[in-house]
C-alpha positions in Angstrom: 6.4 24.6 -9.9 3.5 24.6 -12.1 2.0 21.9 -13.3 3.2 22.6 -17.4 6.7 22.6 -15.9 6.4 19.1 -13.9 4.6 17.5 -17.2 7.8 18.9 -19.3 9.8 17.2 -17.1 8.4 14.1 -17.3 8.4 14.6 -21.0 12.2 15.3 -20.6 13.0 12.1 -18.7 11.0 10.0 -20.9 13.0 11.5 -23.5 16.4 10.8 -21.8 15.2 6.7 -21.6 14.5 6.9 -24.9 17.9 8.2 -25.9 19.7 6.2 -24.1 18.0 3.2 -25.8 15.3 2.1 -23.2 12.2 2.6 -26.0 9.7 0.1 -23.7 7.6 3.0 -21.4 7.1 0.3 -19.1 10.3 0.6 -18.5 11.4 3.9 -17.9 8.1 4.8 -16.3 8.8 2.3 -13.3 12.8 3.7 -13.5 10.9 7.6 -13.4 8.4 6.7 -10.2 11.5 4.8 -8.3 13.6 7.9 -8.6 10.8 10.5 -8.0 9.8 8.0 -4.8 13.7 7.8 -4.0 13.3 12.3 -3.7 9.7 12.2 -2.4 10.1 9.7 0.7 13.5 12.1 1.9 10.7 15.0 1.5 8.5 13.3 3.1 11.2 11.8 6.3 12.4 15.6 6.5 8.9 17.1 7.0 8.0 14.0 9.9 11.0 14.8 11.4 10.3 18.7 12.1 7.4 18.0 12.9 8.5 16.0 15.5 10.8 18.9 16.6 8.0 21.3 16.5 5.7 19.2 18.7 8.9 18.6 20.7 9.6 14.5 20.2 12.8 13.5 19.7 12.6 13.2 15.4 13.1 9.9 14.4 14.2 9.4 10.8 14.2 6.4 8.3 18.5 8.2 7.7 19.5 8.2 11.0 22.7 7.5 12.4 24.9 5.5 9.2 21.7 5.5 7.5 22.2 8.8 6.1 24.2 7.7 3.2 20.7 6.6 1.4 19.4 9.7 1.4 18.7 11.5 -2.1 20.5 14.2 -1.1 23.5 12.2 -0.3 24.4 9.9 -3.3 22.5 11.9 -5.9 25.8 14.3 -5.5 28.4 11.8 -5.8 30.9 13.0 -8.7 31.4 9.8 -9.4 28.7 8.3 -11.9 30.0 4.3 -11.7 29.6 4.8 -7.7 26.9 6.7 -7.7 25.3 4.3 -10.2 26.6 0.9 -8.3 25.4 2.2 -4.6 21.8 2.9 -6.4 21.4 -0.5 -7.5 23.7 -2.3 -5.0 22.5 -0.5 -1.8 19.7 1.8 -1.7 16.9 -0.6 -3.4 18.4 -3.3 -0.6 18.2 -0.6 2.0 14.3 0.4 0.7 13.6 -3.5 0.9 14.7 -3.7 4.3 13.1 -0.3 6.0 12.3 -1.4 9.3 8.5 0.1 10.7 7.9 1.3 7.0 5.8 -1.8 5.2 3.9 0.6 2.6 7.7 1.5 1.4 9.1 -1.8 1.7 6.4 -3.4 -0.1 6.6 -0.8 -2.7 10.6 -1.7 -2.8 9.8 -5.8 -2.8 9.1 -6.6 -6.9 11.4 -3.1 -8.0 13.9 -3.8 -11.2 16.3 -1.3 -10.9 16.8 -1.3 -14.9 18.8 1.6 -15.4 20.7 1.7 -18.6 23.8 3.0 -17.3 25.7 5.5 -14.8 25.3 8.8 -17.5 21.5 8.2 -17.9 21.0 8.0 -14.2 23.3 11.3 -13.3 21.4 12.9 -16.1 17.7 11.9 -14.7 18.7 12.5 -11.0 20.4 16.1 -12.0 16.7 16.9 -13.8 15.1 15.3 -10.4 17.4 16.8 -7.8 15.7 20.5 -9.0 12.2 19.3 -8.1 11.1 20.2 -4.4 8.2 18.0 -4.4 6.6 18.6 -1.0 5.9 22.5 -3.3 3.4 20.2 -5.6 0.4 20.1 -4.8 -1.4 16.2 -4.8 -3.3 17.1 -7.9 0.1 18.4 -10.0 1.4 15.3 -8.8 -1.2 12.9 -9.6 -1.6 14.5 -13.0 2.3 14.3 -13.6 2.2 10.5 -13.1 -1.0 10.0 -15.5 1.3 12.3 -18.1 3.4 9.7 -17.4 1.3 6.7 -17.7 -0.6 7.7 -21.1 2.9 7.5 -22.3 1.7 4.0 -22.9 -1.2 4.5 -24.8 0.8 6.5 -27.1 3.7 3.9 -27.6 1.0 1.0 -28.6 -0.5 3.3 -30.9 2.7 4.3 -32.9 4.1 0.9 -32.9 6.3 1.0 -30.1 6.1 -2.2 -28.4 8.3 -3.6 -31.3 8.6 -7.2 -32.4 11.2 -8.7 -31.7 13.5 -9.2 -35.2 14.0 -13.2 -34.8 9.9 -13.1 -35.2 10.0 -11.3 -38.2 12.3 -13.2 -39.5 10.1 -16.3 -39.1 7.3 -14.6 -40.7 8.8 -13.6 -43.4 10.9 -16.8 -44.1 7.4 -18.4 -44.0 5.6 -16.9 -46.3 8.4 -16.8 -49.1 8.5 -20.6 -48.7 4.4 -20.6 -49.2 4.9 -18.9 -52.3 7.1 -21.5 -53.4 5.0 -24.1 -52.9 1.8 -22.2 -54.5 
């Protein structure tokens, strides 16, 4: 994959968020890098492990035994959206939180808000995610990807998108149309 078709696919998930209503990037950046982390780490346990059978240890996996259930390409598949959607924020995040002998992923796991908007959005995003082999990308693609991602940011404060909230502008505006009263 080259690194034009990663950055439209971040553009694309951005894009699903924001049609599904979630219009803070803060947001649907941090729901983005949970997912993408969610497909990297199985990468990641599935190249450890044959390398383990390569060098001829016995491969030990973060999905073995009735672990396997958490793996990406286990509940990303689920026909079910509710489920899928439920066992996501029910059970894998727990299951992240609680990795035994893996403290960078746990602590990356601790503060997560699992602030998917609902079960359509996700199968969407994980059905664009699911076709990306990441362990193909180079570091560089990667880390260029995720700053795509991040000057997503700059761009939303410039056009206005942190929005204020309506109750505020209602106070504004109620208070200067009783200064004008008074003047």
């Amino acid at each position: 994959m080259t690194k034009t078709e990663l950055l439209n696919i971040v553009d694309k998930l951005a894009d699903k968020f924001y049609g599904a209503g979630v219009t803070n990037p803060i947001t649907y950046i941090e729901q983005i890098s949970l997912l993408f982390f969610l497909k990297m780490l199985e990468e990641w346990d599935d190249a450890a492990s044959q390398a383990d059978r390569i060098s001829g240890r016995k491969p030990k996996s973060i999905y073995d035994g009735q672990k396997e259930k958490f793996r990406w390409s286990f509940w990303s598949v689920n026909p079910n959206n509710e489920e899928m959607f439920k066992f996501v924020r029910d059970e894998v995040i727990i299951f992240m939180v609680d990795i035994p002998e893996h403290e960078d992923v746990k602590r990356f796991f601790r503060d997560v808000r699992y602030s998917m908007p609902d079960a359509i959005t996700l199968r969407e995003v994980v059905d664009i995610i699911s076709k990306i082999n990441f362990s193909q990308i180079d570091a560089d693609t990667k880390g260029d990807a995720y700053e795509h991602l991040i000057s997503k940011l700059a761009v939303a404060k410039r056009m206005g998108a942190f929005r204020t909230p309506r109750h505020i502008i209602r106070t504004r505006k109620s208070r200067r149309s009783c200064s004008r009263k008074w003047l």
